[in-house]
Each structure stands twice: as C-alpha cells, then as structure tokens.
C-alpha positions in Angstrom: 30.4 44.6 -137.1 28.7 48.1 -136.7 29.9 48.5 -133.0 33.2 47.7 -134.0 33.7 50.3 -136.7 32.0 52.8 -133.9 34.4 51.9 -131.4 37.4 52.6 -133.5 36.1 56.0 -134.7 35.7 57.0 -131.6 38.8 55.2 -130.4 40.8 57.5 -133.8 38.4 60.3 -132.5 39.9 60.2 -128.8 43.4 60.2 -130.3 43.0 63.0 -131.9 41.6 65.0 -129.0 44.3 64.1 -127.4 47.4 65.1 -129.9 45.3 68.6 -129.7 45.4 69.1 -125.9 49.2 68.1 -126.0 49.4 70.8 -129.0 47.9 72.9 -126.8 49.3 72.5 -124.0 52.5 72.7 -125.3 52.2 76.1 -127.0 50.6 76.9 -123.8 53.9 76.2 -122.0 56.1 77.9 -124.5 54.1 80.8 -124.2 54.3 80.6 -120.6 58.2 80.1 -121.2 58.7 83.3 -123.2 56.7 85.5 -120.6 58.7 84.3 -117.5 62.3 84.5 -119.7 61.1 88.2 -121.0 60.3 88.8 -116.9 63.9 87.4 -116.3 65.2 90.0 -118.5 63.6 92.7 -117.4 64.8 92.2 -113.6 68.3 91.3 -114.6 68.3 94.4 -116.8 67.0 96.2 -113.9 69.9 94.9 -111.9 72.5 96.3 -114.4 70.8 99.7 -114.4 71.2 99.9 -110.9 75.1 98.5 -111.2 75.6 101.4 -113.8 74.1 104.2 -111.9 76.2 103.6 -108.7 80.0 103.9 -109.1 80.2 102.7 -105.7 78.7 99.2 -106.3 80.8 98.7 -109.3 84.2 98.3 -107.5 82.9 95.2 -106.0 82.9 92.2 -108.1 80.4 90.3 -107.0 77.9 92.7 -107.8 78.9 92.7 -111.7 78.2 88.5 -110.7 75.3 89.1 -109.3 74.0 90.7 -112.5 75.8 88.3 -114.9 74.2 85.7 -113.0 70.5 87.0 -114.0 71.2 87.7 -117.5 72.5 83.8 -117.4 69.3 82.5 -115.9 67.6 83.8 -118.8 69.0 81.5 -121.7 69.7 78.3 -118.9 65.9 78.1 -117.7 64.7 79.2 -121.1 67.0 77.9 -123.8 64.5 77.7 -127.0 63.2 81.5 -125.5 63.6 84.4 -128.3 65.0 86.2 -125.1 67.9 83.7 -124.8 70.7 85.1 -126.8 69.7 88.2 -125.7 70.3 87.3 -121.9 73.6 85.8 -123.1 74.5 88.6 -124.7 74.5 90.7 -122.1 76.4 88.4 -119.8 78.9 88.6 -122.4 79.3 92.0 -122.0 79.3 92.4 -118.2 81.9 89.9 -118.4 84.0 92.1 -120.9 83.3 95.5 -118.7 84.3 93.2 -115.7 87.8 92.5 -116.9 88.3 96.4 -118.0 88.1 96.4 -114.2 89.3 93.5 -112.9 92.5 92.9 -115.7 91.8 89.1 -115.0 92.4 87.2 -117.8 89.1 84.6 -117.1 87.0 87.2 -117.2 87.6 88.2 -120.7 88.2 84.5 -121.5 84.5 84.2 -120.3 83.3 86.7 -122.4 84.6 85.4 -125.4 83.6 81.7 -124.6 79.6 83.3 -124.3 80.3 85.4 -127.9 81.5 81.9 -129.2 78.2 79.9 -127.7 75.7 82.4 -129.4 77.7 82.2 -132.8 76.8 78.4 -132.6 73.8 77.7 -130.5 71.6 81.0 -132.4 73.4 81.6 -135.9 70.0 83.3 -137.3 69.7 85.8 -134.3 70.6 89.3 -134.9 73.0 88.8 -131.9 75.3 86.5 -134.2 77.1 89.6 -136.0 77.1 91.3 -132.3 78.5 88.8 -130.7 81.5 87.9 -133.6 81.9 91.8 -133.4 82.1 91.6 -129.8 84.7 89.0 -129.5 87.5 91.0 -132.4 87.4 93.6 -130.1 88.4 91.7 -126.9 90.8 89.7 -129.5 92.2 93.2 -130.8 92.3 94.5 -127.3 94.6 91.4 -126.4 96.9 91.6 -129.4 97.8 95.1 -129.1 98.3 94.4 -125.4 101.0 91.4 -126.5 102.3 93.6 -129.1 102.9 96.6 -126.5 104.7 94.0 -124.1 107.0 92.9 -127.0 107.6 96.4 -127.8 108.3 97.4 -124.3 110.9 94.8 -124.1 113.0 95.8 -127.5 113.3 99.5 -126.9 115.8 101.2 -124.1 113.9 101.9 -120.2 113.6 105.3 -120.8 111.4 105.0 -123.6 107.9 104.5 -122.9 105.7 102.4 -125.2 102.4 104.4 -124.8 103.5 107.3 -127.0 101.4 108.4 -129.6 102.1 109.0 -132.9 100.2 112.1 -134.6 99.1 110.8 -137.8 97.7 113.5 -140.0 96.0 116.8 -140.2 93.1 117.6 -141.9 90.9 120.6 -142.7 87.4 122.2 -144.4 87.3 125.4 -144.9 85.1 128.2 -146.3 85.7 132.3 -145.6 83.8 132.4 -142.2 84.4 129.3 -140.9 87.7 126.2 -141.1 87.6 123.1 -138.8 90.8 121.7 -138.6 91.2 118.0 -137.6 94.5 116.4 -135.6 94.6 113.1 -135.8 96.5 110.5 -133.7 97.0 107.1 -132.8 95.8 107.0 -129.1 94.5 109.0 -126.8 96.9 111.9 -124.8 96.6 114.9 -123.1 97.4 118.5 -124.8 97.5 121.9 -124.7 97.0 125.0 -126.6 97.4 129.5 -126.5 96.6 131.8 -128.7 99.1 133.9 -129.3 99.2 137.9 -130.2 100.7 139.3 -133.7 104.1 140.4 -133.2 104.9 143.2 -136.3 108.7 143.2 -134.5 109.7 140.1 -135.6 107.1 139.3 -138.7 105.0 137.2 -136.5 101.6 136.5 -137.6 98.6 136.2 -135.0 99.1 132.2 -134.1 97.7 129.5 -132.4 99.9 126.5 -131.4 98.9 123.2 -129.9 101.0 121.0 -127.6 100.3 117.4 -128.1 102.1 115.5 -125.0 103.9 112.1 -125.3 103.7 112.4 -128.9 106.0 111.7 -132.2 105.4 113.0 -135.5 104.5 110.3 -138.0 106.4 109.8 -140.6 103.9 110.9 -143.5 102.4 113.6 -141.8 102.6 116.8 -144.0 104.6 119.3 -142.1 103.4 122.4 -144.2 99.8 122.5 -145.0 98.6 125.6 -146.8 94.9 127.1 -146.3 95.0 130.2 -147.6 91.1 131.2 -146.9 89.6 134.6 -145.2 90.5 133.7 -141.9 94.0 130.9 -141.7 97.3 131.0 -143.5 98.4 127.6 -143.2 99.0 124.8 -140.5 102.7 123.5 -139.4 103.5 120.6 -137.5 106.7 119.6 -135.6 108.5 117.6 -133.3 109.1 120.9 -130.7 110.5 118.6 -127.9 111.6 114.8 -128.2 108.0 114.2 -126.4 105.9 116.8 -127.5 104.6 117.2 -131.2 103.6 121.0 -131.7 100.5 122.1 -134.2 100.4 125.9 -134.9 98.5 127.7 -137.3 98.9 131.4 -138.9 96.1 133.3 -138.7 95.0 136.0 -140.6 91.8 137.3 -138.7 89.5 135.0 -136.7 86.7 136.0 -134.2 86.5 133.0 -131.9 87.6 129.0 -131.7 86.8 126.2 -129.9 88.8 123.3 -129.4 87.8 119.5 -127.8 89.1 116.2 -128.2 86.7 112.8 -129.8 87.8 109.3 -129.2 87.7 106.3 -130.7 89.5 106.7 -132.3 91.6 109.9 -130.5 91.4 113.2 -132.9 91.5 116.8 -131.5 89.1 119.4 -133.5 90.0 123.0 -134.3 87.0 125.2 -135.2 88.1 128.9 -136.1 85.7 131.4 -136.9 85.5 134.7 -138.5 82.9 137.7 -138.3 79.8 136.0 -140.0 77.9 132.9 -138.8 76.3 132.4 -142.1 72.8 133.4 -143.5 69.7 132.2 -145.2 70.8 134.1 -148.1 74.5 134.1 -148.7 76.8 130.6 -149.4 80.3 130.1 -149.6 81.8 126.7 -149.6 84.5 123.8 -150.6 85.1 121.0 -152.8 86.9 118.3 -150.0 90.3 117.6 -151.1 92.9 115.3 -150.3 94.6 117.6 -148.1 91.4 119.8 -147.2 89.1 122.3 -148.6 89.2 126.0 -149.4 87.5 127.5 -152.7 84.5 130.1 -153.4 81.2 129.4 -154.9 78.3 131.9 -156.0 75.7 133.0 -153.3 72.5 131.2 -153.5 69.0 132.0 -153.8 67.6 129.4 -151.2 68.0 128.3 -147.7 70.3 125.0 -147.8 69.1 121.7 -145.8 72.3 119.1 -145.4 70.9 115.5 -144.6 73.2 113.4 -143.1 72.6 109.4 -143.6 74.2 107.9 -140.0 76.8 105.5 -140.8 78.6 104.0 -144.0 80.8 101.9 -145.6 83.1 99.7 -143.1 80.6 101.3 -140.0 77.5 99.0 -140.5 75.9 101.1 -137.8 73.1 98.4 -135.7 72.1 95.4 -136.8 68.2 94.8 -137.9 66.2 92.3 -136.3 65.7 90.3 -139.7 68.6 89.2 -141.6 71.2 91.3 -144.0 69.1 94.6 -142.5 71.9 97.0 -141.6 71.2 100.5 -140.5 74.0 102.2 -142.3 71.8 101.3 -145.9 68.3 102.2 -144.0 69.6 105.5 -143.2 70.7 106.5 -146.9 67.3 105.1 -148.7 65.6 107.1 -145.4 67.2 110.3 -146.5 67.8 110.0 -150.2 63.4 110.1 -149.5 63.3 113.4 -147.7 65.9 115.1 -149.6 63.8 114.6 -152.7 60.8 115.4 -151.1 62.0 118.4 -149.5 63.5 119.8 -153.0 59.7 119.2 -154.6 57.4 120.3 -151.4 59.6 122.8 -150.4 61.7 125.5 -151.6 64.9 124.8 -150.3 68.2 123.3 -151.6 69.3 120.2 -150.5 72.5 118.5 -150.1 73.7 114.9 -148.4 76.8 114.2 -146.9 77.2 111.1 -148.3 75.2 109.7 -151.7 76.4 106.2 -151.6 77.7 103.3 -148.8 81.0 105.2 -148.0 82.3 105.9 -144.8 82.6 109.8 -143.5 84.3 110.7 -139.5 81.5 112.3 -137.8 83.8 115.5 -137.3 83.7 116.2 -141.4 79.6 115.8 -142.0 79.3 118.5 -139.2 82.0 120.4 -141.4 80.5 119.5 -144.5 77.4 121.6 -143.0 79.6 124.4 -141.8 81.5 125.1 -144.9 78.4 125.2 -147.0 76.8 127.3 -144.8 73.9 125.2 -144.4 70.5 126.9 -143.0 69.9 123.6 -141.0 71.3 120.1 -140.8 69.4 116.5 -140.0 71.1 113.9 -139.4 69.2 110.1 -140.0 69.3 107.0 -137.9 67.7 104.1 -136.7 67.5 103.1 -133.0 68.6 99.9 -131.2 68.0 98.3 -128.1 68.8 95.0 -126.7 65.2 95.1 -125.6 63.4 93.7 -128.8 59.7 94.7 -127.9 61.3 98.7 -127.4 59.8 100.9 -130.5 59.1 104.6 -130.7 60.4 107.7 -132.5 62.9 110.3 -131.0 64.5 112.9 -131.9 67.6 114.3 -130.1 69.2 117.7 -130.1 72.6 118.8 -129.1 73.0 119.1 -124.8 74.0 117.6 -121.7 72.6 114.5 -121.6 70.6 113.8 -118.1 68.7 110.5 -118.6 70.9 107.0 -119.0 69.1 106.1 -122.0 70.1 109.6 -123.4 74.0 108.2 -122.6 73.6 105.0 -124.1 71.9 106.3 -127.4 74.9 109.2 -128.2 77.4 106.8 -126.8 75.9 104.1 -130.1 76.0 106.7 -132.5 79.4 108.1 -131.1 80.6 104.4 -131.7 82.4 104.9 -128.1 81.6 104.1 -124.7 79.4 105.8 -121.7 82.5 106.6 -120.2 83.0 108.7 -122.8 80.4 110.2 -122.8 80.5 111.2 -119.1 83.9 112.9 -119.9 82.7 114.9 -123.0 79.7 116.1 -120.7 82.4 118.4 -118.1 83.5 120.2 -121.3 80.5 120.5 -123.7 79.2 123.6 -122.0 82.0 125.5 -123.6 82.1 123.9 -126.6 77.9 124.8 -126.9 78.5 128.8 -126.3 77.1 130.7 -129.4 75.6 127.4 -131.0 71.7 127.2 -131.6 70.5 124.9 -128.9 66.9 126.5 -128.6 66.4 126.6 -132.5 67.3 122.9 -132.5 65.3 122.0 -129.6 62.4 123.9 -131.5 63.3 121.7 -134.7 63.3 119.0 -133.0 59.9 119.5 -131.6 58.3 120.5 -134.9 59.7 117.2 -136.0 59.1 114.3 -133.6 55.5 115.9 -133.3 55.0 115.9 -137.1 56.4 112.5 -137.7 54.6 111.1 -134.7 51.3 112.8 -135.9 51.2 111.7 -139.5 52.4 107.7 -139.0 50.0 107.0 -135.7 47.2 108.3 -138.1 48.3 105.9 -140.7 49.7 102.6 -138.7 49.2 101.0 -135.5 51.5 100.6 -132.4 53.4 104.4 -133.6 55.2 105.6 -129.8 56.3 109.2 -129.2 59.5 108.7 -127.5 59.9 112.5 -127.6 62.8 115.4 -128.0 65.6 114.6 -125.9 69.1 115.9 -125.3 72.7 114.1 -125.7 76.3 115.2 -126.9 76.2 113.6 -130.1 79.9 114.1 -132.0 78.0 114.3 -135.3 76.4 117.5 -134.0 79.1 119.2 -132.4 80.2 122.6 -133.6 77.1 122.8 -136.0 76.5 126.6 -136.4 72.9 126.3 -137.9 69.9 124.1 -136.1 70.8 120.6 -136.2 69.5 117.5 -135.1 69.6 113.7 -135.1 66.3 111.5 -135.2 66.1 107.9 -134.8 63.3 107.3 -136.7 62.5 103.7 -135.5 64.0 100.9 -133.9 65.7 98.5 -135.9 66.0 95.9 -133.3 62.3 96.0 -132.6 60.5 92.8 -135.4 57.6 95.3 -136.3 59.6 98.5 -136.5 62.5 96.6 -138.7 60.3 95.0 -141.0 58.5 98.7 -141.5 62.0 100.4 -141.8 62.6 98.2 -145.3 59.2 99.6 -146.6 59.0 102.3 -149.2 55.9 103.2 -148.0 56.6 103.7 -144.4 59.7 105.4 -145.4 57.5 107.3 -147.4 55.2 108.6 -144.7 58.3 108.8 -142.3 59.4 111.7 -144.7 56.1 113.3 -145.3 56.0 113.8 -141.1 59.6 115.5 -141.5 58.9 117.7 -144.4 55.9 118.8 -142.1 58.0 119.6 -139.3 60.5 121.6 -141.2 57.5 123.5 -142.6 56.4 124.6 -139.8 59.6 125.1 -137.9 60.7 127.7 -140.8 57.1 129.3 -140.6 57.3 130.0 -137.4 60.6 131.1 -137.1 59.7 133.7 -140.0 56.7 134.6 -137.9 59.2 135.4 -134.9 61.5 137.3 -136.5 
C-alpha cells in the first residue's frame, strides 16, 4: 500500500516538474519572440531611414514595399509581440506617404484597412487613438478631394477650384512690437513691398501684401484699427478678381519680418519699432477679439512666460498608458515651475495658457512679445514610435541638421517633414537680430541642470542633449526662448514618471536651477 501512495507522489510530483518546464519554456519563447520582433523593428526602421534620407530612392515604389514589407513582418511572425502594432503602424503610414506619391487609390485603401486592423486586433495599445487619427485624415483628405471634383464641375472653366479664401486677420500688439496674423483657407503663394510716405498725396508709410489666387471671405473685417506706437490700422481687399491685397499704415517701424506656417496656411507679420524690450521696462495687451493694443505700468522684475505645449482639441502625443495625453502633462509640468520659479526666484511669471484650451503657436510666441517677456519656455513631452527611446532634450531655435531634429519640430509643428525642409531655405532671414546664442546658452544651463538633479535622484535618467530645430512656437521670439521635452511619453517608465508629482517635482527643481544659473552668468558677462 506504501509503494503505491510513493508511486503516485512521485507520479503528481513528475507532473508538476513538467507543467514548470512547459511554463518555462514557454516564457522562454515569448521572450525570445519579443527580442527577435524588437530586432525586426529596428532593421525595418533602419530601412525607412535610409528611404527618407535619399530622395532618389523614393521615386521608386518598390523601395517604399520593400520597407512596408519589414515593418509587416514584425506583427505577422510576432502577432502577441508588444512591437506588433507598432510594426503595423508604421506600415500604415508608409502606405499613406506612398499614395501622396503614387495618387493610387489601393494604396491609401491599404492604409486605412491596417488603421482599421489595429483599432480591432490591439484596442488597449496607445496606437488605437493613432491609428483612428490616422485614418480621418486619409478620410478628410478623400472627402475634400470629392467635394473639389463636384465643385469643379458646377462652376464655369475659367474658374479654378483651388482658390483660397482669406479668412481673417488677427493681431497683438504692444508699443515696440505688433505681429499681425493672415489667415487663409489653403496654402498660396504671395508677395509683399514696403512702401515710402508720400506727404503729396496724404500717404502714410505702408506696407501691402499680395495674396495670389485668393478671394476675400465674406466675414473678414475690412478695416481693422491698431492704433499703437508703431501701426495705424490693417485693410484688406479684393485688389484684382484673383488677388486679395493686405496693407497696413504705419506710423514708424524699424524692421519686419514676414514667413508663411502651414497647416493650416497663415502668413505672419512681425513689425518692430526702436526698442527690443528690457529686463526693466513692460508694456503689453489684453487679447481681444479683434487683437490687442493697450498700456500697462513698468515692472520691477524680469518676466518668465511658460508656455504648456498643446491644448484643448490638440491632444498633443498619446502616453503609453491609457487616458495619458500630453497636452494635460504639459500644463500640470509648468503650472509646477511657474510656482516654483515665483517662490525660488525673483522673477514674474506668466502662462500662455492656465487651463485645457487651445492657443495657434503664432500667438504664445506673441503673447511673449507683447509682454516683453525676459525669457520664454515652452513645455512638452517627447514621443517616438520606438517605446524603449527615453531621455531629456532641450531644443533651441535653428536650422535643424539631424533627422531626428526634423521629426521632433515637424510633431510639435503638427505638420509634416516636408515642411519642415521648406521653412529651413527661409529661416535664416527670419533668425537675423533674434537670440540664438542666449538660447543655446539657456538651453545648456537647462538640459544640464534637469539631467543633473533627476540621474541623482532616479535610475535610467538619459541626456539627450541641446539640439536645434525651427520650431513655429519659437519663431520671432525676441527674448531667449526655448522648448524642452522633458521626457518621453511613449516610453512605459518615462510615462508612468510623467503622471508623478514627484518627478514633476524634481523635473522643475532641475529647471529652476538652470535658469539660475543662466541669469547669473549672464549678469556676470555683462
């Protein structure tokens, strides 16, 4: 009877060993699984670097294939990986770049179709919202596309249905400095002269731009009055049945700038008088409907204006964990260092925005200008659709010269690379007599600082570095200004930090540093 109850405990005893070893085992494979997807990844990413770098190579299709074809192999070999949706995601999009290319309707059909399977097959990965996201833009793309045709058909063959239709004009404005905004419904091509005062014929100093192919919309203001140091006011008109012509009467300006954003298609007027603003001396506006133009008492302290990235309907990137947006990281980020500037240092503080509302890039750069801010941060949160990327960065206004520097602005300029390329042949002009070096030194005292005080505080902290990249958000800043993405959002160790008081805590403390020491040595030099 004894031998019998021994042989079954060591028959149970057997059993179990061998449910462990298949336990083992298995996690052994899936291990093994999400190590040769990751590898996948990497090399098909690889691929699509090379594909990007080389316009040569992208006028062939089979080389977009060829590349869509690794990022496939990723989620087919690997379907349970945490890399899969990834890997489909990207095909997705190489798919959608193809057909900006190729105009073939399969290839955006194809796109969608891989949007559609990650909505389905991986509803709790962050790539869910990209992909739905994704998919109303090809959707959009298609609908205004039927919607031109129909249009094109209805209206007489001399009439062209790619006209654009200028939609509004906006301005800031204090005594130094106004930034005028033209807004419009598409992209087009204009022009613009400054013209001499002519006493002859009551003419004031003016400068007029030419928008081509354009209409005047119909609730465009016509008259806008400014009445500050430097403008008169801002008229619009139709001046030839395809030209829509923007002047403005000037009372005394010093120099202006002018460039074009996209995406949507504005054109930005920055006029400027004698003084570019002190540490000392403040004169600002209180936004309204139509624009801004009003006085205020000088101030005793330097200003900061923090800018939170992002806001109301512009979500900014997706977190890796769930309902994590970086539009409400950003404002908790800097609603932090603007209180812990105002108590550990003595400067006044201001934010562009307070709550989860939306602001164009264009008027937080204006909101700096008309308050004649000392120096202007703007916060974000980095993304990559490499999860295990981390680090800290901080970026100042230049030419960008590194790919990852074009992808980054081209995020946070919510356009394309493209884009970005284009801005790049006119931003040397649009830089003269802005503070590069003072923001590059910023920068510096900042990344080092924030770097310095996490790393001694949590593991697996990365110094990305300063880097350089034509962010919209920073053009036409006339103080020191800057953007940091303080972690990456997409990265699980990095997202579940960015939700943390505390890190956000420590986050700030390494910024306050670094503006500490930025402003003490700049007193030093001068």
């Amino acid at each position: 009877m004894w031998n019998k109850k021994f042989i079954k405990i060591c028959l149970v005893v057997i059993w179990g060993i061998g449910i462990i070893q298949i336990c083992v085992s298995c996690a052994a494979r899936t291990k093994s699984r999400t190590v040769t997807a990751k590898n996948r990844y990497f090399k098909a990413e690889t691929c699509y670097h090379k594909l990007r770098k080389n316009p040569g190579t992208q006028k062939y299709r089979y080389n977009w294939l060829r590349c869509i074809n690794k990022f496939q192999a990723v989620y087919r070999r690997s379907p349970s990986s945490p890399w899969a949706p990834a890997g489909m995601y990207m095909s997705g999009e190489l798919y959608g770049e193809l057909y900006k290319r190729s105009h073939r309707k399969s290839d955006k059909q194809e796109a969608i179709d891989v949007f559609r399977r990650i909505i389905k097959q991986y509803s709790e990965s962050r790539y869910r919202i990209k992909a739905a996201a994704a998919i109303r833009i090809l959707e959009t793309d298609a609908s205004e596309s039927r919607k031109s045709k129909r249009a094109t058909h209805s209206i007489t063959r001399k009439t062209v249905d790619n006209t654009t239709t200028i939609t509004g004009i906006r301005y800031w404005s204090n005594p130094t400095y106004t930034r005028i905004v033209i807004d419009a419904s598409r992209e087009t091509s204009f022009t613009h002269r400054l013209l001499k005062k002519d006493p002859g014929i009551n003419k004031p100093q003016r400068l007029y731009v030419d928008l081509k192919n354009s209409i005047q919309g119909k609730n465009i203001e016509k008259f806008t009055p400014i009445n500050d140091n430097l403008l008169r006011n801002v008229r619009s008109g139709q001046y030839t049945p395809n030209v829509v012509r923007v002047v403005v009467d000037i009372k005394s300006i010093k120099t202006y700038k002018i460039f074009s954003l996209k995406h949507p298609f504005r054109v930005v007027l920055d006029m400027s008088g004698d003084s570019m603003g002190t540490w000392s001396t403040e004169t600002t506006g209180k936004r309204r409907s139509k624009g801004v133009s009003a006085k205020q008492p000088q101030r005793d302290r330097p200003l900061i204006v923090v800018d939170p990235g992002h806001g109301g309907h512009d979500f900014g990137s997706s977190g890796y964990l769930k309902k994590v947006y970086e539009k409400d990281i950003a404002l908790q980020i800097a609603g932090r260092l603007a209180k812990k500037i105002r108590k550990k240092l003595p400067y006044e503080v201001l934010m562009t925005r307070n709550s989860d509302r939306y602001l164009t890039l264009e008027e937080r750069t204006a909101i700096a200008n008309t308050k004649n801010a000392d120096l202007f941060i703007s916060i974000h949160a980095n993304d990559s659709v490499n999860q295990s990327t981390y680090g800290i960065e901080t970026y100042f206004l230049n030419l960008a010269t590194e790919n990852s520097e074009i992808t980054v602005a081209a995020r946070e300029n919510a356009t394309s690379t493209k884009n970005i390329s284009d801005l790049q042949t006119i931003l040397t002009d649009i830089m003269q007599n802005t503070k590069i070096d003072e923001s590059k030194l910023l920068a510096g005292y900042i990344q080092d600082s924030s770097y310095n005080y996490l790393k001694r505080r949590y593991t697996h902290i990365k110094n990305k570095g300063v880097k350089k990249a034509p962010f919209y958000v920073l053009l036409g800043a006339r103080m020191p200004a800057i953007l940091i993405e303080t972690s990456f959002i997409s990265n699980p160790r990095e997202c579940k930090r960015l939700t943390r008081s505390s890190y956000q805590e420590h986050l700030c403390e390494g910024i306050v540093n670094g503006i500490r020491k930025y402003v003490e040595k700049s007193r030093s030099a001068s």
